[in-house]
Every structure is written in C-alpha cells, then in structure tokens.
C-alpha positions in Angstrom: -17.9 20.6 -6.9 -19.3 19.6 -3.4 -17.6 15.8 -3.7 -13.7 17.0 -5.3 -10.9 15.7 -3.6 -7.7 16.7 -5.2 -6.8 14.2 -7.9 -3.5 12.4 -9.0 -0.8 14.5 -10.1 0.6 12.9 -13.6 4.1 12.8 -12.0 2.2 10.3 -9.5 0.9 8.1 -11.6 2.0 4.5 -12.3 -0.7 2.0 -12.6 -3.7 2.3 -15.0 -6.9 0.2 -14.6 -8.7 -0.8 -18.0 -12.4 -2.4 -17.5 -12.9 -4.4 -21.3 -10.4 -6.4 -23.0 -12.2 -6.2 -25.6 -10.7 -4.8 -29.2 -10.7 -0.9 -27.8 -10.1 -2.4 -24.3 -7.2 -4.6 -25.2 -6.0 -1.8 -27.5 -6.0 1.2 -25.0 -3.8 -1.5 -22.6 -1.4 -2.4 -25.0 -1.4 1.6 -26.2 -1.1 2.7 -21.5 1.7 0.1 -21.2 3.7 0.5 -24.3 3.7 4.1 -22.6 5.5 2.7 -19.5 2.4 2.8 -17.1 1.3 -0.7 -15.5 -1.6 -2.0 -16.5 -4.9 -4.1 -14.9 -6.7 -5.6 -17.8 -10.5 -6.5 -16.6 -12.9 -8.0 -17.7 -15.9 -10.7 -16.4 -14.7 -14.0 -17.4 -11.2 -15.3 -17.4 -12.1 -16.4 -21.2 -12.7 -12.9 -22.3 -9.4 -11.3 -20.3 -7.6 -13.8 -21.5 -8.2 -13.0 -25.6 -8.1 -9.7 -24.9 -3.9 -10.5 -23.8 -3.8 -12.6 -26.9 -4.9 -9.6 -28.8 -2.0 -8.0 -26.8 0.6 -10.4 -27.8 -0.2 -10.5 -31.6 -0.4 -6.8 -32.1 3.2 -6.7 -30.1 4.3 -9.5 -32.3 3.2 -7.7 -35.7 4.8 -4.2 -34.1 8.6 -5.9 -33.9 8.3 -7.7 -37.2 7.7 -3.9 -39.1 10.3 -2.8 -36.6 8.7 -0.3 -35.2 9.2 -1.3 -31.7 12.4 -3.6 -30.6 11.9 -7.1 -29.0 13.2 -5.9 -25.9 10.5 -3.7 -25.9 7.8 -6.0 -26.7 8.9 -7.8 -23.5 8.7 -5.0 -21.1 5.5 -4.1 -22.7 4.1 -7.3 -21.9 6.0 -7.7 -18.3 3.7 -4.5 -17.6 0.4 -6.0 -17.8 -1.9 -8.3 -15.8 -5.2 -9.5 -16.1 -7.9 -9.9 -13.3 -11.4 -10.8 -13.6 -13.2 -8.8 -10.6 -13.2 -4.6 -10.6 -11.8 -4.5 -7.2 -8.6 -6.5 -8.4 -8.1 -3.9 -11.0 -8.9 -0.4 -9.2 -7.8 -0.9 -5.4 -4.7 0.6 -6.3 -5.1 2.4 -9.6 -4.3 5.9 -10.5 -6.8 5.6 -13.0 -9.6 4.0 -14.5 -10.6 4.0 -18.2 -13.9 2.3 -18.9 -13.6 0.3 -22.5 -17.0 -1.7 -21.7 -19.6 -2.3 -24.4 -21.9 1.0 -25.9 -24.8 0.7 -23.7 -25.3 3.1 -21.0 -27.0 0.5 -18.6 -24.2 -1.2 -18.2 -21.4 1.0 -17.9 -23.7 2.7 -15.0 -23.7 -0.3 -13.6 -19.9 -0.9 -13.6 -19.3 2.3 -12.0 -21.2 1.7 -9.5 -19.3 -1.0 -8.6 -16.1 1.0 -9.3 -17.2 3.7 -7.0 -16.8 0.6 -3.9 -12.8 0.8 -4.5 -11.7 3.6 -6.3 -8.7 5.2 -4.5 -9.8 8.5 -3.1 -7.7 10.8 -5.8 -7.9 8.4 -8.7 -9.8 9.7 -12.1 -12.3 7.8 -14.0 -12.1 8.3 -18.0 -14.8 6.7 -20.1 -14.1 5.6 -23.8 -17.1 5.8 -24.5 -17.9 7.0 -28.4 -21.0 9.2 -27.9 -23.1 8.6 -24.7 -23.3 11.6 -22.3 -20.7 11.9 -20.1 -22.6 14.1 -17.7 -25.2 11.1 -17.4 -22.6 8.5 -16.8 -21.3 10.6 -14.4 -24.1 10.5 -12.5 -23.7 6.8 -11.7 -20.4 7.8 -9.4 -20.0 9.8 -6.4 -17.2 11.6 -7.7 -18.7 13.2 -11.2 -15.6 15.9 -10.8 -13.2 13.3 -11.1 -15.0 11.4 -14.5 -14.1 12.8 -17.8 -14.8 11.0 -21.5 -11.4 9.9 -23.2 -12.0 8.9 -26.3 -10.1 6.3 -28.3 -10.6 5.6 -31.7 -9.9 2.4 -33.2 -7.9 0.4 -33.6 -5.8 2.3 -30.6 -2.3 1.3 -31.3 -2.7 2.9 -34.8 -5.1 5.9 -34.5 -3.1 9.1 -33.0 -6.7 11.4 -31.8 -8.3 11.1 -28.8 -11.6 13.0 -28.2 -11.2 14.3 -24.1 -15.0 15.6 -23.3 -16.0 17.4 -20.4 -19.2 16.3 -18.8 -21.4 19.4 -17.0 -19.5 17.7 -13.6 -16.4 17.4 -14.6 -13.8 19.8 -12.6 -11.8 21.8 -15.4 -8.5 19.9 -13.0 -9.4 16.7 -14.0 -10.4 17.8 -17.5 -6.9 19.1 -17.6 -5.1 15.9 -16.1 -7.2 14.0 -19.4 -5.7 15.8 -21.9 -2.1 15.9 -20.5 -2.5 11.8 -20.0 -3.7 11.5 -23.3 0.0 13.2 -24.6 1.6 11.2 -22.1 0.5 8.1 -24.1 1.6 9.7 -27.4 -1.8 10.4 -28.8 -2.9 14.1 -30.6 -5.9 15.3 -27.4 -8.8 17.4 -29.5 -10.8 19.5 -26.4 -14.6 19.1 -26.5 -15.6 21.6 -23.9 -19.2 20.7 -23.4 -20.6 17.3 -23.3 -22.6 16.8 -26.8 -24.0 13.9 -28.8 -21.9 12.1 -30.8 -19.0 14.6 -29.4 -17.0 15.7 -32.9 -15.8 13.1 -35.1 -19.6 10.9 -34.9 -21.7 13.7 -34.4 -20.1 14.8 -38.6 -18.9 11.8 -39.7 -22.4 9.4 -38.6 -24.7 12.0 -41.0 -22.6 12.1 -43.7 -22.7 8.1 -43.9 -26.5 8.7 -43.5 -26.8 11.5 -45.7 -25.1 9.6 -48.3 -27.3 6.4 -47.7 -30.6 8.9 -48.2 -29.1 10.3 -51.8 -29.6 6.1 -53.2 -32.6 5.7 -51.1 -34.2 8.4 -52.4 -32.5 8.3 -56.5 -30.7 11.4 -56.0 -27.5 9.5 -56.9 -25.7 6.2 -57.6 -23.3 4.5 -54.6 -20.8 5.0 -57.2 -21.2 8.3 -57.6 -20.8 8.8 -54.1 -18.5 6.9 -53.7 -16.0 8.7 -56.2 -17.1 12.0 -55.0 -16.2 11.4 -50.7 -12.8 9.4 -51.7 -11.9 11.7 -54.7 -13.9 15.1 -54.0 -13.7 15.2 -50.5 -10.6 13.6 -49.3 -11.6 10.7 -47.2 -9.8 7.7 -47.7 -12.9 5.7 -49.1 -16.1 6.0 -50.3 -18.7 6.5 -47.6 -20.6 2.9 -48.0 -17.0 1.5 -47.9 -16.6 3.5 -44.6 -20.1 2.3 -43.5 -18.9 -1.1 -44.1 -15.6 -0.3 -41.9 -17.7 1.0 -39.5 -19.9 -1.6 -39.4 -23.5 -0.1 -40.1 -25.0 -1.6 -36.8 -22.6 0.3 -35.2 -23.7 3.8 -37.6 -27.2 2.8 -37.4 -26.9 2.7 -33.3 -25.2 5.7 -33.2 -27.7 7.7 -35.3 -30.4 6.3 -33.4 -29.0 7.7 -30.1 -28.6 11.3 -32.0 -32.4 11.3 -32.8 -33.1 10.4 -29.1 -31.3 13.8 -28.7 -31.0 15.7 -31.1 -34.3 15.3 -33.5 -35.9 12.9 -36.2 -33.7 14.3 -38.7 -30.7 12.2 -38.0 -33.0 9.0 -37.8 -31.8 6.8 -39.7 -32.1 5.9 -43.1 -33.9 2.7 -44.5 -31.2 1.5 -46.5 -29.1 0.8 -43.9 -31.9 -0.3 -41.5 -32.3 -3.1 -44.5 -28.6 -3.9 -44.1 -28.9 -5.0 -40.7 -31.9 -6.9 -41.2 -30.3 -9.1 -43.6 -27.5 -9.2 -41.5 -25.0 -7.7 -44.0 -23.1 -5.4 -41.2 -20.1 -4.8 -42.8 -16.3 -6.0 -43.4 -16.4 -7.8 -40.2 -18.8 -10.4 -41.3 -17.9 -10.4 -44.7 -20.8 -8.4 -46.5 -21.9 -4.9 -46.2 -22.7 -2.9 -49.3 -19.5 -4.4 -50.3 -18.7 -8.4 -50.5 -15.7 -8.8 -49.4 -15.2 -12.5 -50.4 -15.6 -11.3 -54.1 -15.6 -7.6 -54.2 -12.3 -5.8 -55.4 -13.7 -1.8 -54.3 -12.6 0.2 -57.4 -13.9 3.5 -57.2 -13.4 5.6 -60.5 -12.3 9.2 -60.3 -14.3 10.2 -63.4 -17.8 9.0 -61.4 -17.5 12.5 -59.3 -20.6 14.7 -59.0 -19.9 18.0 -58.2 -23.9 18.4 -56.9 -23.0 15.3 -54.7 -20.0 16.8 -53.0 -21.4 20.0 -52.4 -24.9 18.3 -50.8 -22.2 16.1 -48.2 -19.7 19.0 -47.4 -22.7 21.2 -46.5 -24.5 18.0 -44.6 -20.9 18.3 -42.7 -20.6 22.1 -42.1 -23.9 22.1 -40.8 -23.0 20.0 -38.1 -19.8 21.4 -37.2 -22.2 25.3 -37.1 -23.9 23.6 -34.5 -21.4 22.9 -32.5 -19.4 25.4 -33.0 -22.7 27.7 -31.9 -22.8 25.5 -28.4 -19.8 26.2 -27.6 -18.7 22.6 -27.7 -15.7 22.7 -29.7 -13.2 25.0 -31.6 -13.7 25.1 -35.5 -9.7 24.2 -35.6 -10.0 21.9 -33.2 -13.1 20.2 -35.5 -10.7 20.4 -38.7 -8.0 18.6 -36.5 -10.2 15.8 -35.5 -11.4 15.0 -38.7 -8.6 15.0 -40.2 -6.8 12.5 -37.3 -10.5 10.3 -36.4 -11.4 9.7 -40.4 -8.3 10.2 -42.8 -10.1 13.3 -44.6 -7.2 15.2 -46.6 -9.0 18.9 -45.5 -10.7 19.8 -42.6 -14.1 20.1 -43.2 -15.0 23.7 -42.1 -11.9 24.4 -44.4 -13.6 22.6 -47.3 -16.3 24.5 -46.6 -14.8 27.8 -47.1 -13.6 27.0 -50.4 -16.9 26.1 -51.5 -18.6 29.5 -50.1 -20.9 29.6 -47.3 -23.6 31.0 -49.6 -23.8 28.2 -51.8 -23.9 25.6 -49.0 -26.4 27.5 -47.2 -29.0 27.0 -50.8 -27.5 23.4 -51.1 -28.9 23.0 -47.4 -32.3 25.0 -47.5 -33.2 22.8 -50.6 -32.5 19.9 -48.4 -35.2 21.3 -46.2 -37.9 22.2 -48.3 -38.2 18.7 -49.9 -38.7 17.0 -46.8 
C-alpha cells in the first residue's frame, strides 16, 4: 500500500466524525456516543444537523422510558455530541470518519474529496454505505488503505449486525481496526473479505423481494401465498411485499438496479415493483405500498403456504449465497449469521437449504432457467 501510514490504535481513540444526520446518520451517532466515544454530527445545513439531534433526543427519550438506559445516561449521551455544518469542523481532529451520506456514489466521492483536505494523518475512513463498491469509493481518497465499508443497518440503535467490507485497497490493519470498532460499539461484525455488490444481506435478501414480485407478475402465485410461505415457511418475520413495503421498494428497486449494472440482466428489476414507484406507492413510509397502511390490518394465514413457493425462494437465496461463497467474499456461517441478525430470518439460509437437499434446489433453479 504505497500511501499507508499507520492508523489509530482503538485504545487511542476518542472522537468519532459522522458526515449525515440523517436517519442512519443520526442513528450511528446516537449508537458511537451511547458507546462513550465523542461525537461530530455533520451535515450541510444547520436545518438538517439540527433534526438529525432531535432524532437524537427522542430516540434517548423513548430508551429511558422502556428502561433500558438510565437518565443519567441519556445525559452523558447527549453531553457527548455536537453538531457542525462544514467537514473540516467535524474531521480536524477525529479518529475517525464514518460516511452516512445519501446512496449515490457521486456524491459521497465528492465528500471525500473534501474529507481528504483535513483528515488527520492516522485517522480511518468507514463508509456506511449499503451496496456501492468500496474499492471505487476508495478511489476518491488518497489513503484507500485506510477506507473500509461499515455497514449499519437500520434503524442503528436497534439492529445488532454490521456488515465490515474490504475494498481491493483496503490494508487487512485497517480492516481489522473496523471489525474490533464495530464490537467496541456493541454491535455483532459479519467479515466480507472482498468487496461485492450488494455485500451479503442485499446481495440475498434484494432477489428474493424480486423473485417474489416475478411469481405475481408472471401468475405463478398469489401475494398471499407468498406471503404465508416467507413469514411461515421460511422464517422471516413478514411476508416479502410487507418487507418490500418496510424496505421501501424505491430503495429495492435502486438496489437491484445497481446489481444489474454489475452483476447481469437477471437481477433487473421486476415490473411490478417498477409500477409501484410510478404511482408513487413506496412503501410504509408514505403510507401505501402493496399494503395501505391507513386501512390495511396485514393478516397473513399460515394455511396459504406453498410448499412449490418456498422451495423456488430458498433456492433464489442459495444461489446467491453459492456465488459468493465461490468468490471468496464471505464465509457460508458468516452468511447464515447475517441473515439471521440483518433480516429476522429464524434459519440461516444455506442451513435451510440443506434441509431441503441441494438436488432438489438445483431442478427448482434450472427450471427457473429454461423458462426465461
């Protein structure tokens, strides 16, 4: 690594930079300072930094009223954090730097750019980002051996797995220093080893949603028959258009759209869900999604399972996890860990996938082929 410096040992470190106040942004602060660390809070207008500590001071709020933190603590919590609105205010003196920004790679190479002005000589730079290359954002900074992916899922405060992904730059001491940070916050680190579209948890999770979307589109099923067969058959906590809906299906339909620019036309994405977002029925956040959630009670009924249904979506998931497991870019416990942490499933999917018998997934998925 022709630019390494030595980086921050963890004993060293005391003040933690977050660029987004945004809901992962706010959330990863509240998550670094509830830790003990101090905490910059950044983003570009005083209007947006300063929701982001509302979001701060609610969730704190709703954490001492189920007692699971004391008031005292709540206090100290808060007492850690500041908010700034420029990236050298937050990073002069930081330790590190986690990147919360918005999902577009344009602009988070443009931050770091900017970040690469003041970042202290051994400080590390961990992106949250929730599928984009970390090798390419890496690029955008003059110290790629000190930038690793740390991913957060949401909301922070609640969600115990963290994805830490090394980029093709990344020096395995600063790949290390991610994964021992992310304990030091109290969160469950899953290694992915190679930088990978999607990483684990979207790169299974995002074609099952679509995969299950294809099976209507196409009258190979009913939404209710799916939906009894994820939440009862495999072990997720919902159906998969009630996930889509938690999701939020723009933020599905982006991903899978970024996994064709990659990866192939086969994870384009499917025309139901394209149809959501042109009516502008996202999800729960605006109310309306496959589900309408001003009227809607989601009932999903146990007898609607389909055997045929559940064997088509374990093998859509245990082909993705062959592929990975083939590049090298993650353990297969590992991939059963994360899964089960990042979506709720009761049984890790390469587990589920044994019990069904690798032979009969392997039909399930050459049919699949050879009627498309």
């Amino acid at each position: 690594m022709g630019n390494y410096k030595q980086i921050m040992e963890m004993e060293g470190v005391t003040k933690v930079a977050v660029l987004g106040a945004g809901n992962m942004g706010h959330g990863i602060a509240e998550v670094v300072a509830i830790a003990g660390f101090t905490v910059v809070m950044r983003d570009i207008t005083e209007e947006l930094v300063q929701k982001g500590y509302e979001g701060i001071v609610w969730s704190l709020n709703k954490l001492v009223e189920k007692g699971q933190i004391s008031e005292k603590k709540s206090k100290e919590t808060l007492d850690r954090i500041t908010t700034v609105v420029t990236i050298e205010g937050a990073i002069s003196d930081a330790d590190i730097v986690i990147e919360a920004i918005p999902e577009r790679m344009d602009l988070k190479r443009e931050v770091y750019k900017e970040v690469e002005k003041y970042l202290p000589d051994r400080a590390v730079v961990l992106s949250n980002t929730s599928s984009l290359s970390i090798t390419e954002l890496s690029e955008a900074i003059g110290c790629p051996d000190r930038f690793c992916g740390l991913h957060f899922f949401n909301p922070p405060i609640k969600m115990p797995l963290i994805e830490v992904i090394s980029g093709d730059h990344t020096s395995e001491e600063t790949f290390e220093f991610a994964t021992q940070f992310a304990k030091k916050i109290g969160k469950f680190p899953v290694n992915v080893y190679k930088d990978s579209p999607g990483f684990i948890v979207n790169r299974i999770l995002t074609p099952l949603l679509n995969e299950a979307a294809w099976i209507v589109y196409e009258k190979r099923g009913k939404i209710q028959e799916i939906e009894s067969s994820v939440k009862y058959g495999l072990g997720l906590p919902m159906g998969a258009f009630e996930l889509s809906d938690q999701v939020g299906i723009d933020v599905a339909v982006h991903v899978l759209e970024y996994l064709r620019e990659k990866l192939g036309e086969e994870y384009g994405p499917c025309p139901l869900l394209v149809e959501k977002i042109e009516e502008g029925n996202v999800g729960r956040k605006v109310g309306k999604g496959f589900y309408d959630y001003s009227k809607d009670v989601i009932d999903i009924q146990v007898e609607m399972r389909s055997e045929t249904i559940e064997i088509l979506l374990a093998a859509c998931m245990a082909n993705e996890i062959a592929k990975l497991v083939e590049k090298e870019v993650a353990e297969v416990k590992d991939i059963d860990q994360a899964m089960k942490l990042g979506t709720g499933i009761e049984k890790g999917p390469a587990k589920m996938a044994d019990g069904i018998g690798i032979g009969k997934l392997y039909q399930v998925l050459l049919e699949i082929y050879d009627s498309t």
